[in-house]
TORPAVO-946917 format. One record per residue (C-alpha): residue number from 1; x, y, z. Coordinates in steps of 0.001 Angstrom, whole numbers, plus 524288, in hexadecimal, padded with zeros to 5 digits. Layout:
N
@resi NUM c1 X c2 Y c3 Z
...
***
This chain:
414
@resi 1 c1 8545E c2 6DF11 c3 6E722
@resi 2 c1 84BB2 c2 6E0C9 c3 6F239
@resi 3 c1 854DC c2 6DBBA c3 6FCFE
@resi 4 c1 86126 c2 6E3E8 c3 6F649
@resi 5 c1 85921 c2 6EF8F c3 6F9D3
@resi 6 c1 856B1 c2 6ED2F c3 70890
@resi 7 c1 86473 c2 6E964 c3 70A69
@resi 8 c1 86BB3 c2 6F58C c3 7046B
@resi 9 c1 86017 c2 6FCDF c3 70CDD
@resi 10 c1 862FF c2 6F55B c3 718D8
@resi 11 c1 8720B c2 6F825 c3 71694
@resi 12 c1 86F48 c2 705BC c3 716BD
@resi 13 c1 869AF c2 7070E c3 721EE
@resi 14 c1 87255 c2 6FF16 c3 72940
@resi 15 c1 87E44 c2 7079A c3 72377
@resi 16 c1 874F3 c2 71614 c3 7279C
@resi 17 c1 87389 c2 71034 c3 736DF
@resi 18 c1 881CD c2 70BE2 c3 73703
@resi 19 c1 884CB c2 71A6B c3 731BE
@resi 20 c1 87C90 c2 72163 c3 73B5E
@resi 21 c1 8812F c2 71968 c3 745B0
@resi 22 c1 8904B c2 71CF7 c3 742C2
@resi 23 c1 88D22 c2 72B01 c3 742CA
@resi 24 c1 88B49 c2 7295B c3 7530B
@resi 25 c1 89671 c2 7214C c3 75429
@resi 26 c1 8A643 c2 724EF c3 7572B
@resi 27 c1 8AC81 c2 71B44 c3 74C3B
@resi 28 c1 8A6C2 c2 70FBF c3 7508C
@resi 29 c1 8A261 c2 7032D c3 7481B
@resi 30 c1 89395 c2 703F4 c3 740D2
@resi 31 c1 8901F c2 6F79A c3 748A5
@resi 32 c1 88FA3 c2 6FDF1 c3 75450
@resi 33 c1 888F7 c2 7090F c3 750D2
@resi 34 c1 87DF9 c2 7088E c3 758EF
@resi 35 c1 885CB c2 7070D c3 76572
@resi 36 c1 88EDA c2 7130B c3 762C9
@resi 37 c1 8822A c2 71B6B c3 761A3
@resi 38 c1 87CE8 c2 718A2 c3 76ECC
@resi 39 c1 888E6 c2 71C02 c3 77611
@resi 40 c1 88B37 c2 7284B c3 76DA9
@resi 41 c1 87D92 c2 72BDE c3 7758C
@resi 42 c1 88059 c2 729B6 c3 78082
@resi 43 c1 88E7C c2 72EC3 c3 78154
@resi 44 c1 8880E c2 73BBE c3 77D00
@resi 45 c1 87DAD c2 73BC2 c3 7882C
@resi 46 c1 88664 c2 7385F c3 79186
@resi 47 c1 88F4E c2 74535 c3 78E27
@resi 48 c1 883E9 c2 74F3D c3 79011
@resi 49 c1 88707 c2 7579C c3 79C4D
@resi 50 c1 87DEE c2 75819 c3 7A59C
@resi 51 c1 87409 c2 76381 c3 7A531
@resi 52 c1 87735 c2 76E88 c3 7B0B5
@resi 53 c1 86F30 c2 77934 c3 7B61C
@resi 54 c1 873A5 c2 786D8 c3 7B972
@resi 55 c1 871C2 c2 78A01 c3 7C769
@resi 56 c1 86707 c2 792F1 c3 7CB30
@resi 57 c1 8698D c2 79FFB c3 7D107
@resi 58 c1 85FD5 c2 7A429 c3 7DAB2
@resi 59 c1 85E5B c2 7B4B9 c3 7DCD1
@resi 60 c1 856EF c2 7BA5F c3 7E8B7
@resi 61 c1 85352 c2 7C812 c3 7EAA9
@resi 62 c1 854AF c2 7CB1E c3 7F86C
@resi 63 c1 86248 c2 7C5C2 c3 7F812
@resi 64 c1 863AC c2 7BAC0 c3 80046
@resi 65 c1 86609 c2 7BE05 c3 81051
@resi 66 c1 8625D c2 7CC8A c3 80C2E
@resi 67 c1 85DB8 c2 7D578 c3 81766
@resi 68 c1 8563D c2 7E296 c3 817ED
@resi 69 c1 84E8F c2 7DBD9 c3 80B67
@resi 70 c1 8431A c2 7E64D c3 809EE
@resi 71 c1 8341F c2 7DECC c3 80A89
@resi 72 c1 82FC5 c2 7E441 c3 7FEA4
@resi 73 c1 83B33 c2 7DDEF c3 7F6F2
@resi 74 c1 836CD c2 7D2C7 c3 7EF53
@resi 75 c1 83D35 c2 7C474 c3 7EFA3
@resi 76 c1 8431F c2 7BF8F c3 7E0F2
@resi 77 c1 848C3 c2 7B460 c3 7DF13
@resi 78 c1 84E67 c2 7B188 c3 7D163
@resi 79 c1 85359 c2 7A44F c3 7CBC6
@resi 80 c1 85E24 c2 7A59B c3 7C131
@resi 81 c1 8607F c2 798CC c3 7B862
@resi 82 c1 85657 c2 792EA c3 7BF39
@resi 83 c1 84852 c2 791F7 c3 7C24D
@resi 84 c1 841F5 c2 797F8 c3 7D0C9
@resi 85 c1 83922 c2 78B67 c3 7D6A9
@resi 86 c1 8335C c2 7928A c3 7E417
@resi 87 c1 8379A c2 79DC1 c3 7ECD5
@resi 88 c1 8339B c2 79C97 c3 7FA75
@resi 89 c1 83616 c2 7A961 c3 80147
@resi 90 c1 83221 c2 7A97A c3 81028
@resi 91 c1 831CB c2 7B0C4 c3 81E38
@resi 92 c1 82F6F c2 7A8B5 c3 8293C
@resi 93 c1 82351 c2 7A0E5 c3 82529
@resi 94 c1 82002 c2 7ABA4 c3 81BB5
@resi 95 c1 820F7 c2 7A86A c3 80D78
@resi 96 c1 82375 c2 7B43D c3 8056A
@resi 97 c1 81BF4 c2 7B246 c3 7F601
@resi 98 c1 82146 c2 7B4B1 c3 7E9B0
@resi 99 c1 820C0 c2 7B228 c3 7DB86
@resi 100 c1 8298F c2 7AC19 c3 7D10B
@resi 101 c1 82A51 c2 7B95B c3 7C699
@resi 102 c1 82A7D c2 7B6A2 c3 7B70D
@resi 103 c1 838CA c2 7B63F c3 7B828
@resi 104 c1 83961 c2 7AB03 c3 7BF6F
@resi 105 c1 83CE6 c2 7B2B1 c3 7CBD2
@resi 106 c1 835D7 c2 7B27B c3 7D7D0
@resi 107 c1 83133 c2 7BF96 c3 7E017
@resi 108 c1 82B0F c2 7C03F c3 7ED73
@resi 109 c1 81C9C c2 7C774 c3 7ECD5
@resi 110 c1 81B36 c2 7C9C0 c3 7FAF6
@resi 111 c1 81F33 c2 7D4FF c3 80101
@resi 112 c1 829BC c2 7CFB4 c3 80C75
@resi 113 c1 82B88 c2 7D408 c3 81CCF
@resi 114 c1 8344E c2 7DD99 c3 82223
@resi 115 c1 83EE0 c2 7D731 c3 82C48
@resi 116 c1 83CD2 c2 7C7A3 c3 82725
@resi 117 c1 8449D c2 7BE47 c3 82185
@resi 118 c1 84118 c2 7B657 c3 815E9
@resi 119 c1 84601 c2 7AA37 c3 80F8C
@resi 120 c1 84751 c2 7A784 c3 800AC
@resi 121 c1 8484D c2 799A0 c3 7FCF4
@resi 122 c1 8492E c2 798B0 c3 7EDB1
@resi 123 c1 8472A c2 78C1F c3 7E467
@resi 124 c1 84C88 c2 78D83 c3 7D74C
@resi 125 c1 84EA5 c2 782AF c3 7CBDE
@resi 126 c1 85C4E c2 7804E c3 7C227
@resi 127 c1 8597A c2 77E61 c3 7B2B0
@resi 128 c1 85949 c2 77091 c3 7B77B
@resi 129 c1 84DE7 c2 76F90 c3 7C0EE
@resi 130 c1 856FF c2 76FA4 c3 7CBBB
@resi 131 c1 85343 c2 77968 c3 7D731
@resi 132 c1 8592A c2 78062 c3 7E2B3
@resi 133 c1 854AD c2 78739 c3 7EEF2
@resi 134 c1 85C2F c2 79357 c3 7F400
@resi 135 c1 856C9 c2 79A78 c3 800D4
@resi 136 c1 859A0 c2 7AA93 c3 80486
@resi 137 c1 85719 c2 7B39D c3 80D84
@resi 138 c1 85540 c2 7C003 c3 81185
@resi 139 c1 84F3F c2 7CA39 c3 81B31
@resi 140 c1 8475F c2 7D702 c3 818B6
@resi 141 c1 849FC c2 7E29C c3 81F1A
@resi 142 c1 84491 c2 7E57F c3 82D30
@resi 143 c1 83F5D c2 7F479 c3 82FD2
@resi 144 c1 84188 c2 7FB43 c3 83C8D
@resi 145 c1 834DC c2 8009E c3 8390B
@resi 146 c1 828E1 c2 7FD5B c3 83128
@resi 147 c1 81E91 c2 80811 c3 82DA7
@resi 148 c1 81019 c2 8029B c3 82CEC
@resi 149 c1 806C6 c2 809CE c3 820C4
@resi 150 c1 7F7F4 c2 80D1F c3 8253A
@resi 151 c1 7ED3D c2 81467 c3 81D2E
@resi 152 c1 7E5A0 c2 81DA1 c3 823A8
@resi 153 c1 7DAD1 c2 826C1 c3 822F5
@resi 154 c1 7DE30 c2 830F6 c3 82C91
@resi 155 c1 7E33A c2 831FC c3 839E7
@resi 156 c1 7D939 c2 82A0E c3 83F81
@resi 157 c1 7D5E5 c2 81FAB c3 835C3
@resi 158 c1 7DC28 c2 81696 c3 82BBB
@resi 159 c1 7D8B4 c2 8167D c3 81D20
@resi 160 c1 7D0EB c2 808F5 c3 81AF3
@resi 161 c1 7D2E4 c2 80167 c3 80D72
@resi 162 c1 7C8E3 c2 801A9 c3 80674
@resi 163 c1 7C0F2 c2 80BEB c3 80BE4
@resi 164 c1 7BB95 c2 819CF c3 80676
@resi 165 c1 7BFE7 c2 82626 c3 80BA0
@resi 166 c1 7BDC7 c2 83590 c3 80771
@resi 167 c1 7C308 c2 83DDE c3 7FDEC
@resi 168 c1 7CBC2 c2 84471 c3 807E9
@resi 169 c1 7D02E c2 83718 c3 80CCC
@resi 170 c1 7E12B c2 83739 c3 80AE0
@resi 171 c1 7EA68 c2 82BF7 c3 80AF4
@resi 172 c1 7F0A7 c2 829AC c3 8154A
@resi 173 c1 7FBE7 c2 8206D c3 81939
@resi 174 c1 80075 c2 81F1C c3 826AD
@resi 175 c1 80FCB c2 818B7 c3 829F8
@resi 176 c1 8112C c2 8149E c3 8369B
@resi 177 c1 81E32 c2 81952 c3 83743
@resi 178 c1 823C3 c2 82709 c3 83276
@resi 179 c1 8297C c2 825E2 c3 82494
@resi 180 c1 8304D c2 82C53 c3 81BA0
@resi 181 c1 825CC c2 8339E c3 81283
@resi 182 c1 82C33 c2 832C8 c3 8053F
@resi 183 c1 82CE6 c2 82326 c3 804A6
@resi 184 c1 82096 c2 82136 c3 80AEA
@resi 185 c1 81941 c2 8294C c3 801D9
@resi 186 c1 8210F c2 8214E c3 7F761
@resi 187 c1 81B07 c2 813E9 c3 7FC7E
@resi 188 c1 80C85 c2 81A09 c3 7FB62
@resi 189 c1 804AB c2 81737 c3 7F036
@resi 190 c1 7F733 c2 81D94 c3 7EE28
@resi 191 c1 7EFD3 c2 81AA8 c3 7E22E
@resi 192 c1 7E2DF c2 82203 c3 7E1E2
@resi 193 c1 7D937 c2 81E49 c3 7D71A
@resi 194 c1 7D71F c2 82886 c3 7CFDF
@resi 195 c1 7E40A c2 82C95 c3 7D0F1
@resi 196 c1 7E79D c2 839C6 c3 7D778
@resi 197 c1 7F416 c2 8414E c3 7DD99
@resi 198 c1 7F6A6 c2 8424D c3 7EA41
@resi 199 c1 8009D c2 84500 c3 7F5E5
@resi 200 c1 805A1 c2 840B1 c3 80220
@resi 201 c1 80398 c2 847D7 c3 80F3D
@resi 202 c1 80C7C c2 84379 c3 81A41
@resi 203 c1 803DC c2 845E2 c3 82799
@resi 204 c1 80F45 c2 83F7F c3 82EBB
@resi 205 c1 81B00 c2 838F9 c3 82D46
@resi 206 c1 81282 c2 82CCF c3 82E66
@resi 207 c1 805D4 c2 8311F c3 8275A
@resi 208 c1 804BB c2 83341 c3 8188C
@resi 209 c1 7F6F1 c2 83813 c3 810C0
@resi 210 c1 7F61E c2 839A9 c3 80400
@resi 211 c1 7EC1E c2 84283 c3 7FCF4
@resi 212 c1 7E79B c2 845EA c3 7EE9D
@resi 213 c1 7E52D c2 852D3 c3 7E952
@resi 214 c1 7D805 c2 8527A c3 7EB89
@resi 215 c1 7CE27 c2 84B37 c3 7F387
@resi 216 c1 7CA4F c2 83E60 c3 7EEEA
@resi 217 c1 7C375 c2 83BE8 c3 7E348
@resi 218 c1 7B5F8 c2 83442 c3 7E843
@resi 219 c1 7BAC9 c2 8240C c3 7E683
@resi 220 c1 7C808 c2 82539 c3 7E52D
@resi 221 c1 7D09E c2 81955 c3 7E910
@resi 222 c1 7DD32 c2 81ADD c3 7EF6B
@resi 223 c1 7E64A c2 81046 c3 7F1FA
@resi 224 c1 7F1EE c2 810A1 c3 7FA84
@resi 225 c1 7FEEC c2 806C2 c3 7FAD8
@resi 226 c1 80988 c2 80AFC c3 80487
@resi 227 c1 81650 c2 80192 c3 80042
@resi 228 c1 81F01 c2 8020D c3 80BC0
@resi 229 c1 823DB c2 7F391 c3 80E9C
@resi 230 c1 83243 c2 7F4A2 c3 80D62
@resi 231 c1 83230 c2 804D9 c3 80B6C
@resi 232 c1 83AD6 c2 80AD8 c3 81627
@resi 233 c1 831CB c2 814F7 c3 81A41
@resi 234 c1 83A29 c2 81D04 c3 82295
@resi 235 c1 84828 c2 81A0F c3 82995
@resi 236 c1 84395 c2 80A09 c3 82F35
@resi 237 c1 83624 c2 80AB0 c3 82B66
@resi 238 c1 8307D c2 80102 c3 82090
@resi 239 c1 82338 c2 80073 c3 81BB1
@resi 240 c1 81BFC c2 7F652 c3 82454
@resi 241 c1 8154D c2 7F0DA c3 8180F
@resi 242 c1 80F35 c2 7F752 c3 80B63
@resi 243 c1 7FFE1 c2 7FB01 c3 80E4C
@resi 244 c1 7F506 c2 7FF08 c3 80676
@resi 245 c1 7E6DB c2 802F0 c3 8066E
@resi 246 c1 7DB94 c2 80B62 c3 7FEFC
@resi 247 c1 7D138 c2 812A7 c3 80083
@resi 248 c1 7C6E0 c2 81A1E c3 7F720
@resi 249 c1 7C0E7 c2 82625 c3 7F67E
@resi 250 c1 7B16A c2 8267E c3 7F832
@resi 251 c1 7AB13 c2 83200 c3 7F3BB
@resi 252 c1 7B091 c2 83FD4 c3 7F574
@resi 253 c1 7AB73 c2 846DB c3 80098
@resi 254 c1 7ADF7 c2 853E3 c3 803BD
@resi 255 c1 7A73D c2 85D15 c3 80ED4
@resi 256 c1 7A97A c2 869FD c3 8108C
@resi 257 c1 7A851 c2 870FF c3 81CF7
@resi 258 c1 7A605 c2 88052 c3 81DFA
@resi 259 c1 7AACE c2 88755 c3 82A0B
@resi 260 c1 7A2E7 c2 894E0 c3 82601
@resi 261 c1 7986D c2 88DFC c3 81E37
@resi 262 c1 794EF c2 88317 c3 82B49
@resi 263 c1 79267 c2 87930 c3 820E3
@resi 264 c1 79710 c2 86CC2 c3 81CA8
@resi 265 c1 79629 c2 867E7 c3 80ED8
@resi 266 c1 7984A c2 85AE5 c3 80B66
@resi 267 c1 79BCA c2 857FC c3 7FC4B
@resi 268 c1 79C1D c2 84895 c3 7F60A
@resi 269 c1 7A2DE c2 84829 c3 7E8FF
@resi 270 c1 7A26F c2 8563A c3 7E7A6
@resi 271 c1 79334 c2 85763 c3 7EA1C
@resi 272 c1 78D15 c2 85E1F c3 7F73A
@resi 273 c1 78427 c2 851DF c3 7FEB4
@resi 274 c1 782D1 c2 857E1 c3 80CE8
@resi 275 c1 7859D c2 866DE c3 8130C
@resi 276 c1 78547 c2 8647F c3 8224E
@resi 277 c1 7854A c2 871FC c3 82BE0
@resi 278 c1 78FE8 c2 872E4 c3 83228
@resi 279 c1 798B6 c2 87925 c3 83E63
@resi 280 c1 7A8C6 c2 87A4C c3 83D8B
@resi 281 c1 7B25E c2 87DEE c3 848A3
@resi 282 c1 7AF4C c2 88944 c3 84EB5
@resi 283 c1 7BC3F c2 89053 c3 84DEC
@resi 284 c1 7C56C c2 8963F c3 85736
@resi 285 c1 7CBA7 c2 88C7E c3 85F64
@resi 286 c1 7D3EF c2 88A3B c3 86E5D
@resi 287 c1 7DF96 c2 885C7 c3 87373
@resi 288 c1 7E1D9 c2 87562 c3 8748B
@resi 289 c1 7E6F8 c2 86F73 c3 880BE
@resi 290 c1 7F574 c2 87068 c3 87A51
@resi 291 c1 7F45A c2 87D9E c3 875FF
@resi 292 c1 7EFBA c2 87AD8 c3 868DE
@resi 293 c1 7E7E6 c2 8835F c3 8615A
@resi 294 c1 7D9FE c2 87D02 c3 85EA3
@resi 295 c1 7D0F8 c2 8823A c3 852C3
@resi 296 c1 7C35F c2 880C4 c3 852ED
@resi 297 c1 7C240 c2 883BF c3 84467
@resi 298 c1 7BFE6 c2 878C4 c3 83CFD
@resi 299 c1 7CBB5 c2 873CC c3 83357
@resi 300 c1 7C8CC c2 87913 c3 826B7
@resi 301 c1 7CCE0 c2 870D5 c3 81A7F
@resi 302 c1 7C9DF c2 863AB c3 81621
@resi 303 c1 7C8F6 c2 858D0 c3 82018
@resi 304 c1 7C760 c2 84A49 c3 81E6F
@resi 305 c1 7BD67 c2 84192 c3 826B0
@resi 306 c1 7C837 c2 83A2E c3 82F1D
@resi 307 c1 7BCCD c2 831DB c3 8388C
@resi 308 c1 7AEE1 c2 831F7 c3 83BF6
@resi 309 c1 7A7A1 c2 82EE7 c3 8478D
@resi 310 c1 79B00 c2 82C13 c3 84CC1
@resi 311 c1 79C91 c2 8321B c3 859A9
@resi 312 c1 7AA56 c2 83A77 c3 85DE7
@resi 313 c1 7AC8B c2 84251 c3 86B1E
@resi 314 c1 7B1F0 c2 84E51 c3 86801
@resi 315 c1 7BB05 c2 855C1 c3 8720F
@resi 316 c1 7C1B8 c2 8619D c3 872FE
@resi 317 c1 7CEF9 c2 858A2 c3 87628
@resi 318 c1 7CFC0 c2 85303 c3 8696A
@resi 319 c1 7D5B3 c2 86067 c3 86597
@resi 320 c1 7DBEA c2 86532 c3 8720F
@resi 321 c1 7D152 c2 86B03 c3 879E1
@resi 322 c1 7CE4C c2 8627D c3 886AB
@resi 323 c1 7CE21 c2 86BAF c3 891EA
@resi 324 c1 7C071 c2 86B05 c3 896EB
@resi 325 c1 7C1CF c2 87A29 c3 899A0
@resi 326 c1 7C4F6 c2 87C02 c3 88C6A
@resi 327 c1 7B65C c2 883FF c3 88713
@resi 328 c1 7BB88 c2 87CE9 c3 87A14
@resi 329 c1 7BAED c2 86F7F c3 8804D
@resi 330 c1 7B038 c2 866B2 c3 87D20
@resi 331 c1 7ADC0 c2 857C0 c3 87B5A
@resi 332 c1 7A27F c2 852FB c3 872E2
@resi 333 c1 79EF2 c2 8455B c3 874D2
@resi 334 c1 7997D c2 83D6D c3 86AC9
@resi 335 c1 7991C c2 846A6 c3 85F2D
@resi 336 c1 791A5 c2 83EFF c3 85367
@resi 337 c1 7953C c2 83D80 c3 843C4
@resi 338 c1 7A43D c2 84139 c3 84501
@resi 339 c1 7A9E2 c2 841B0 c3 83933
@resi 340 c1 7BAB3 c2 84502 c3 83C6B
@resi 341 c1 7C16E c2 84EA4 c3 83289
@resi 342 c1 7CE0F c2 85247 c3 83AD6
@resi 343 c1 7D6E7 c2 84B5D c3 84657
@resi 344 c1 7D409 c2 85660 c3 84EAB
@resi 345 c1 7C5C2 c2 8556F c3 84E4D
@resi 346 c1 7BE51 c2 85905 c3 84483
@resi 347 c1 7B252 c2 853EB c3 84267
@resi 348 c1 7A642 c2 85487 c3 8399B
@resi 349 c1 79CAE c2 85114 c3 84570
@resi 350 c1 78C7E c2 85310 c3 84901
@resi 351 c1 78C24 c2 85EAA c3 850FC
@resi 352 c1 77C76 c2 85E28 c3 8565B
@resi 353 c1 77F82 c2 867E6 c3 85F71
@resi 354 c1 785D4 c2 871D3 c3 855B4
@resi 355 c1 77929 c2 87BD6 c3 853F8
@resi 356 c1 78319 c2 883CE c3 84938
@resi 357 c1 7850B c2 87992 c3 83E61
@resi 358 c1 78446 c2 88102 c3 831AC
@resi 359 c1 7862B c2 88D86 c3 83944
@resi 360 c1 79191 c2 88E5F c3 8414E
@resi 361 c1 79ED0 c2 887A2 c3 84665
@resi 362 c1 79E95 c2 8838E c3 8520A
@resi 363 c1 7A873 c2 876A4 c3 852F8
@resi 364 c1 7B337 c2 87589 c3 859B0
@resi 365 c1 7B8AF c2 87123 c3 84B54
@resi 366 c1 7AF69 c2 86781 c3 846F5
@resi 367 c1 7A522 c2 86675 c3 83C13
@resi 368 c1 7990A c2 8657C c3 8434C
@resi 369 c1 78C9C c2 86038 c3 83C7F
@resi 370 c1 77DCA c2 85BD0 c3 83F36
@resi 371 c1 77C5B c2 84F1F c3 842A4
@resi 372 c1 77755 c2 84CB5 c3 835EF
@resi 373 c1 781DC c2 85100 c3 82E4C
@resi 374 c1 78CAB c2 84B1A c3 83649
@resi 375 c1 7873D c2 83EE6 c3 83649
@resi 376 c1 785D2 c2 84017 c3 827CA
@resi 377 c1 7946B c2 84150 c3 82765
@resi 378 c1 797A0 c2 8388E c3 830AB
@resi 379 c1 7925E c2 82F43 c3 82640
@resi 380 c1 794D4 c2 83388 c3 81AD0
@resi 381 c1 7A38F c2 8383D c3 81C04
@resi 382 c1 7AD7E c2 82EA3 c3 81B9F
@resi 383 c1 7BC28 c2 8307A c3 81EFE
@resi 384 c1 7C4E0 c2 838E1 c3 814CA
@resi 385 c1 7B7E6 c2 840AA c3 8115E
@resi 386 c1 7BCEA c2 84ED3 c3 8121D
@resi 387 c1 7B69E c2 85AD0 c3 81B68
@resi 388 c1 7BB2A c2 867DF c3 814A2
@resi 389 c1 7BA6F c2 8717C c3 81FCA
@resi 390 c1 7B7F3 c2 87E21 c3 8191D
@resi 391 c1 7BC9F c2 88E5C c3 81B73
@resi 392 c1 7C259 c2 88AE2 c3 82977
@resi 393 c1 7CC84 c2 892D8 c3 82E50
@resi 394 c1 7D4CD c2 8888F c3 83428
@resi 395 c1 7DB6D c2 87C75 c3 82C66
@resi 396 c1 7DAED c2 86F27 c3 82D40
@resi 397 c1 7E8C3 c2 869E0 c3 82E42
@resi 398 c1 7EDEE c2 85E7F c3 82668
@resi 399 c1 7F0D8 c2 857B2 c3 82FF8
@resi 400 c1 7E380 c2 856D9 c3 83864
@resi 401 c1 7DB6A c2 84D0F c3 83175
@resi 402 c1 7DE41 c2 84AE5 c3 822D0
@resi 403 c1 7E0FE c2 85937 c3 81F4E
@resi 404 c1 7E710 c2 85445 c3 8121A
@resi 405 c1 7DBFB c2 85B34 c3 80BD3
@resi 406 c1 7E0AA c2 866D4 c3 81391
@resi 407 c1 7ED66 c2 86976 c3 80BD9
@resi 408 c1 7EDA4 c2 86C05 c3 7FB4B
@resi 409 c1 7F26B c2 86316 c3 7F2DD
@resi 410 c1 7FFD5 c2 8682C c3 7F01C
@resi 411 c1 80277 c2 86B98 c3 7FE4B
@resi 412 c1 7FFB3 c2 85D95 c3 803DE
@resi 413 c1 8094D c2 855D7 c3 807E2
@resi 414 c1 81735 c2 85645 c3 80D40
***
């Protein structure tokens, strides 16, 4: 009974594999079974197509052979149905740098050159690991003109980065070429910390200051970006390059100088530290070597320290009187502690032979001191510190120094 069971159970089994066998098979005989199977394979392997990859489209922004390209207009390449390997964009031997974005493009980061040409060679790969090189070019656009962007001080210095100046100390930005006002006051950012309003003053149509309200809160910081690459400034002028610098504020000195009183009183952060005797211009005035009119009043309103220096020879000339006949010549060598306040010679200067300090004005326009006190502001004075000329009769232009102080708030600027 034992060996009946294993056959019927070997039977079955033989019947099951000759079963699944015909199930692969095209009508053909249960002895072959086996056979049939493996070609069924492989005629079905044999009649899978091939797999394909779409090509890859390549975009560049500048088009390719574009001209007049502007060098603040950044490289992209894109990569549809594909994958970006490398972008190499040079100029000459320069390599310009760039980064692959989170899209999978890739943007230049570097600012480009006015009047070069530069070569894109991109590397992108199919669905299938299969990649392709495509090269472009193109040219920027060349100025007939390019305007350079300084900082300055005043007239006779420039504003250094880093540095403290006075409360009456404005911004100024110099173009070396003229521009048009509008867009150039659109390129200049000023960021003041703390924040306050201010306005543009056009000296020239080269020269911009700006100014707030008020004088200068003691340790403000002022920072200063001029963006002009690739701005047309004015009909074939470009912006040279973008520039920037800062300065700060130190603390807030004001002096104040009394024509009828003969004093000078000197205030840091609103308190009174020194009161220095003192003789203003003398009044009246001649006739310059051109016919001008010459004042010998002192400018009244508030003036900014512009220079200083140790020693300074000062001439009738400087201001149009240098005819030795004149009786309102004179030349004064080596005059010590100057301290300038205008272009046409002002000064805050020791005056050892002035017996009238505190009593009288005798200058031909000056602010004559001891030799204590000027040398005390010699020292102690730095440049944008402000010299409020008080109850003269004559006016200190705008223009003559930094009169920006000169002029309200809502009446400065063009």
């Amino acid at each position: 009974m034992i060996q009946r069971r294993k056959v019927i159970i070997g039977s079955l089994g033989v019947a099951a594999a000759a079963t699944a066998a015909g199930c692969s098979s095209s009508g053909s005989k249960s002895g072959d079974s086996n056979t049939v199977f493996t070609e069924s394979v492989a005629n079905n392997e044999a009649a899978a197509p091939a797999p394909t990859a779409v090509p890859v489209e390549l975009t560049v922004t500048p088009a390719d052979k574009a001209t007049g390209v502007s060098p603040v207009k950044p490289i992209v390449v894109t990569a549809t149905e594909g994958t970006l390997k490398s972008v190499v964009v040079t100029t000459g031997k320069t390599k310009v740098d760039g980064e692959i974005q989170s899209d999978g493009s890739w943007k230049s980061t570097d600012d480009l050159g006015y009047d070069k040409s530069y070569k894109i060679v991109a590397t992108a790969a199919d669905s299938l690991g299969v990649t392709t090189s495509k090269t472009y070019t193109f040219k920027t656009l060349e100025p007939a003109h390019l305007a350079e962007v300084t900082f300055q001080a005043n007239g006779l210095a420039s504003i250094k980065t880093g540095k403290t100046y006075g409360a009456g100390q404005p911004v100024i930005v110099a173009f070396s070429r003229e521009v048009d006002k509008s867009v150039a006051e659109k390129a200049i950012e000023i960021t003041t910390s703390p924040s306050v309003e201010g306005k543009f003053y056009w000296a020239d149509s080269k020269t911009v200051h700006w100014r707030p309200a008020k004088y200068w809160a003691a340790g403000t910081s002022i920072k200063v970006n001029v963006n002009v690459l690739g701005v047309r400034l004015a009909k074939g002028v470009y912006g040279e390059k973008n520039a920037s610098t800062n300065f700060k504020i130190g603390r807030q000195l004001i002096a104040i100088s009394d024509n009828r009183t003969h004093m000078t009183k000197v205030y840091i952060n609103g308190k009174l530290v020194r009161t220095m005797k003192s003789s203003l211009g003398r009044g009246g005035g001649t006739t310059g070597a051109n016919g001008q009119h010459i004042s010998f009043w002192t400018a009244g309103g508030p003036h900014v320290v512009l220079s200083k220096e140790r020693y300074h020879t000062m001439s009738s000339a400087s201001y149009g009187v240098n005819d030795p006949s004149n009786p309102n010549y004179y030349v004064s060598d080596n005059v010590e502690y100057c301290t300038r306040i205008t272009y046409s010679g002002e000064f805050l200067h020791a005056a050892p032979w002035n017996g009238s300090l505190g009593r009288a004005n005798l200058s031909h326009g000056c602010i004559n001191l001891s030799m204590a006190d000027a040398k005390w502001v010699y020292e102690n004075f730095i440049l944008g510190d402000v010299v409020d000329v008080k109850n003269s009769p004559r006016a200190l232009p705008i223009y003559n120094g930094l009169g920006d102080w000169t002029v309200s708030f809502d009446k400065y600027g063009r």
